[in-house]
C-alpha positions as CSV (number, residue, x, y, z in Angstrom):
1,X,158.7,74.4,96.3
2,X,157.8,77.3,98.4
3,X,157.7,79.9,96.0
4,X,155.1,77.4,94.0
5,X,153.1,76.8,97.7
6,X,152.7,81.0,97.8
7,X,151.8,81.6,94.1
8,X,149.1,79.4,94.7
9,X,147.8,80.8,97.8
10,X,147.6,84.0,96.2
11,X,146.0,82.6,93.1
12,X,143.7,80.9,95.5
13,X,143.1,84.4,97.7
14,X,142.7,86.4,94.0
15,X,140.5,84.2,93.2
16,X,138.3,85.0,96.4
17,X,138.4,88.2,95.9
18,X,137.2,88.3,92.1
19,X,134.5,85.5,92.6
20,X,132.9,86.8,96.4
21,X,130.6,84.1,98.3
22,X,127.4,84.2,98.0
23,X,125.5,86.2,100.9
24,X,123.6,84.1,104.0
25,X,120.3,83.9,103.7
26,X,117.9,83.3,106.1
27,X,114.3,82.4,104.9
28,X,110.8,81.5,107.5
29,X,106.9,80.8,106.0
30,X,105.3,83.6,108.6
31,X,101.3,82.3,109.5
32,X,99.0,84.8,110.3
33,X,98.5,84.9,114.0
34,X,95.6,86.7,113.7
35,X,92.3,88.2,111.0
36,X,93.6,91.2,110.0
37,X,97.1,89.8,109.3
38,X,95.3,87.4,107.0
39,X,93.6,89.5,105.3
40,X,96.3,92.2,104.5
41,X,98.6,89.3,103.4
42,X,96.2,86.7,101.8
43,X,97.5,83.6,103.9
44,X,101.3,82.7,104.7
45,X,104.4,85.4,103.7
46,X,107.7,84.6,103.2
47,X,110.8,86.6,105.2
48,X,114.0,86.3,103.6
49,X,117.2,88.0,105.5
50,X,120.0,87.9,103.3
51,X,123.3,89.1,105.4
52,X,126.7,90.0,102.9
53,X,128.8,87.1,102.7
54,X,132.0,89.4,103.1
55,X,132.7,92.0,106.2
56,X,132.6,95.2,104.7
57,X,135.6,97.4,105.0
58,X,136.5,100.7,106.8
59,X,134.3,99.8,110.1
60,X,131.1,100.0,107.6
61,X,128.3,98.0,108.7
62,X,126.8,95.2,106.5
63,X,123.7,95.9,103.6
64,X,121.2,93.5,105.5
65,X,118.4,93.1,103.0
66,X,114.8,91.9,104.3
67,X,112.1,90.8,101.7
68,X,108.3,90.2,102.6
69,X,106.7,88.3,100.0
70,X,102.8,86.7,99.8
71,X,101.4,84.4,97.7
72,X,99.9,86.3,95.1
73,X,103.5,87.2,93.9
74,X,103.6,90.6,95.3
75,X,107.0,91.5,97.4
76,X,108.5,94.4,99.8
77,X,111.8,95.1,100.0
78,X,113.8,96.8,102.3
79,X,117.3,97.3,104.1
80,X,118.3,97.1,107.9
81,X,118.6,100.3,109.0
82,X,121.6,100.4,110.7
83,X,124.1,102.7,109.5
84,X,122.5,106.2,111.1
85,X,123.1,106.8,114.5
86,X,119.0,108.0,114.4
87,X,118.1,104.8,113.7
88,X,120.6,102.9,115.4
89,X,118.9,105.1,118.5
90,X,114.9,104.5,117.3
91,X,116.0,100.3,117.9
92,X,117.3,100.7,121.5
93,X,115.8,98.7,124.2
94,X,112.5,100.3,124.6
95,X,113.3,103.0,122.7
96,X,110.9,104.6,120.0
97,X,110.8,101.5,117.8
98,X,109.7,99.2,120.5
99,X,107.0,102.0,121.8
100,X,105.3,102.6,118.1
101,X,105.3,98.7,118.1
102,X,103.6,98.5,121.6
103,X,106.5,96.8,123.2
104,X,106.6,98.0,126.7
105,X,109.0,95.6,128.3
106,X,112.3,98.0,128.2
107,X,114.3,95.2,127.2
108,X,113.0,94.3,123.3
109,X,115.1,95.6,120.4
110,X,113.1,95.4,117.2
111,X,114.9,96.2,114.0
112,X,114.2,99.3,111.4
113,X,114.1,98.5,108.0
114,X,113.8,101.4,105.2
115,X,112.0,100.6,102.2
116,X,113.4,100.0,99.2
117,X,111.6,102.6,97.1
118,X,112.9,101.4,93.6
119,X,111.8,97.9,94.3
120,X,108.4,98.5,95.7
121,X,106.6,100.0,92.9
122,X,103.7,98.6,91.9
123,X,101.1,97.4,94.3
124,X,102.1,96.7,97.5
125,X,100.3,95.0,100.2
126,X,101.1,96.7,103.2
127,X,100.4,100.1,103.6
128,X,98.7,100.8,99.9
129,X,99.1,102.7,98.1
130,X,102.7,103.6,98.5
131,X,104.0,101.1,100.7
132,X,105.6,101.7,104.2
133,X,109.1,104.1,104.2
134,X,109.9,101.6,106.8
135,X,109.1,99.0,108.9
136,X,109.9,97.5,112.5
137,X,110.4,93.8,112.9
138,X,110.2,91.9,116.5
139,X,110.9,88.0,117.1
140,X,109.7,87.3,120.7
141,X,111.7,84.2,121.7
142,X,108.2,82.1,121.4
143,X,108.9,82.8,117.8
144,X,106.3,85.0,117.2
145,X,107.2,87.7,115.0
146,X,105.6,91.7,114.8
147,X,105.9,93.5,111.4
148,X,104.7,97.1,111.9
149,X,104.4,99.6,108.6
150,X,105.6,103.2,109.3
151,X,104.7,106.1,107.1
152,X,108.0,107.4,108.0
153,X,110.9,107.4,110.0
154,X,112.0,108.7,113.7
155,X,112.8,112.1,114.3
156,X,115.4,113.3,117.2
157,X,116.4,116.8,118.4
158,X,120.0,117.5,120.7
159,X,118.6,118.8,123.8
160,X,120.7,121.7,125.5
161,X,122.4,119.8,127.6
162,X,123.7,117.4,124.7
163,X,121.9,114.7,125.2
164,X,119.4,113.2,122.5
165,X,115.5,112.2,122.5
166,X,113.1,111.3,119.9
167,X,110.3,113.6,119.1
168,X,107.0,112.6,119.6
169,X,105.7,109.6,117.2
170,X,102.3,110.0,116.0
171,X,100.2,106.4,116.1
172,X,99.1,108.4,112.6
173,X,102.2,107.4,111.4
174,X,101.5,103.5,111.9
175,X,100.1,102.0,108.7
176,X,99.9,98.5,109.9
177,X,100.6,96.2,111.9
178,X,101.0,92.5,111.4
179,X,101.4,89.2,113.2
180,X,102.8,86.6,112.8
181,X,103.6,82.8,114.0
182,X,107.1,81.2,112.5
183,X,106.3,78.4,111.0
């Protein structure tokens, strides 16, 4: 009887293993909070974070996908950066993230997301003609959220003394920036 008991927990685990759950995803209807967000994206966007279903193996860290879509059809994808430890330093509490976004509290940690350059062909709507190489998202615990477009990512240099600092950002390098309420 035991035997039977394990042959199906492994039939049960094999199973698992061949037919993976579907990933989490979370999706919010973004309002424009302000003019210039409505005109860039035409009315109400979509955000939909979809977050692996399975840990990844080895200590890797998950493929977190982020898609911006607007009602004319048009979509922006991206993934979290958060596997290099540049970018895992550009979304540090008031680090260079949070000061390209204009968030000068010292305590906000906004996530990087780099485009994904094989889905965004086309025509996208932030950032034309080619899209942003990433972007920086912020939720403020009022549930407003910041979406800022960045011609390209953080650069950092090892100081003599072994420490690490990002390199001068150029507002230049901010395509747009967007507003939001959660709705």
């Amino acid at each position: 009887m035991r035997a039977i008991a394990v042959l199906a927990l492994s039939a049960g685990l094999a199973a698992c293993s061949l037919f993976p759950s579907a990933p989490s995803v979370a999706t919010a209807t973004l309002t424009p909070a302000d003019a210039a967000t409505g005109l860039i994206t035409g009315g109400p966007a979509t955000m939909a974070i979809s977050t692996p279903a399975a840990q990844p193996q080895n200590g890797e860290d998950p493929l977190i996908t982020m898609t911006l879509a607007v009602a004319d059809g048009r979509s922006l994808a991206f993934t979290e950066a958060n596997h290099a430890p540049d970018d895992v330093r550009a979304q540090s509490a008031g680090g260079p993230l949070a000061q390209a976004m204009g968030l000068f509290n010292g305590d906000e940690t906004p996530k990087l997301y780099a485009a994904d350059a094989a889905h965004n062909k086309g025509a996208p709507f932030l950032c034309a003609p080619d899209g942003p190489a990433y972007v920086g998202v912020y939720t403020a615990v009022d549930g407003s959220v910041s979406v800022v477009g960045l011609k390209n990512g953080f650069e950092f240099e090892t100081l003599s003394d072994g420490s690490t600092t990002a390199l001068p950002f150029s507002p230049d390098h901010v395509c747009a920036r967007l507003h939001f309420r959660r709705s």
